[in-house]
C-alpha positions in Angstrom: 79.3 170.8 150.3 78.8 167.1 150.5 82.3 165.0 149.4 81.9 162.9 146.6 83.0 159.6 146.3 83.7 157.8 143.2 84.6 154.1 142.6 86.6 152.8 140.2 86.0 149.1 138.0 88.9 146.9 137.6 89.0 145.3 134.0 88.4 142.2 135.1 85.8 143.0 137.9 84.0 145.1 135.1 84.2 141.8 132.4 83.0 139.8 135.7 79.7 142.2 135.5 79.0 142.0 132.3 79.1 138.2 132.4 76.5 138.1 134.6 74.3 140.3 132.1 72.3 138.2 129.5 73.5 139.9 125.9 71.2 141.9 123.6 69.5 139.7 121.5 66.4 141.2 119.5 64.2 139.4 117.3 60.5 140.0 115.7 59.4 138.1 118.8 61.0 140.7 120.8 58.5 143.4 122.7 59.6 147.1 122.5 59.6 146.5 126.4 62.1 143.4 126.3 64.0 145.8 123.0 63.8 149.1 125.6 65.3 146.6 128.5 67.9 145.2 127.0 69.4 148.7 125.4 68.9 149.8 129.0 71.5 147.6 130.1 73.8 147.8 127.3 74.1 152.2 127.7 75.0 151.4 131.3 77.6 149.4 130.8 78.6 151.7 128.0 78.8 154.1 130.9 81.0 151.8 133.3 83.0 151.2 130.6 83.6 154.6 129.4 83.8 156.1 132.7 84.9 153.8 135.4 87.1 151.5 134.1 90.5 151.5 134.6 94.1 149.6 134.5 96.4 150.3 136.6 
């Protein structure tokens, strides 16, 4: 069986990557593609947040 390695996200490391990540902002302009992209982005960070984040 292969070993698994799992990293772990500082808080502020995390709030350093989410910085660099433009924020959801949908309007009528807004393609489904641009609306499915951004949503994209913001369940992933969901994810790091949820799952990888901690304080020590």
């Amino acid at each position: 069986m292969k070993e698994q390695v799992v990293t772990r996200l500082e808080p502020d490391v995390y709030a350093a990557l989410e910085a660099n990540v433009p924020p959801p902002n949908v309007t009528t302009t807004t393609t489904e593609l641009q609306a499915g992209y951004q949503l994209g982005i913001q369940t992933v960070l969901k994810l790091l947040r949820d799952g990888f984040v901690i304080s020590r």
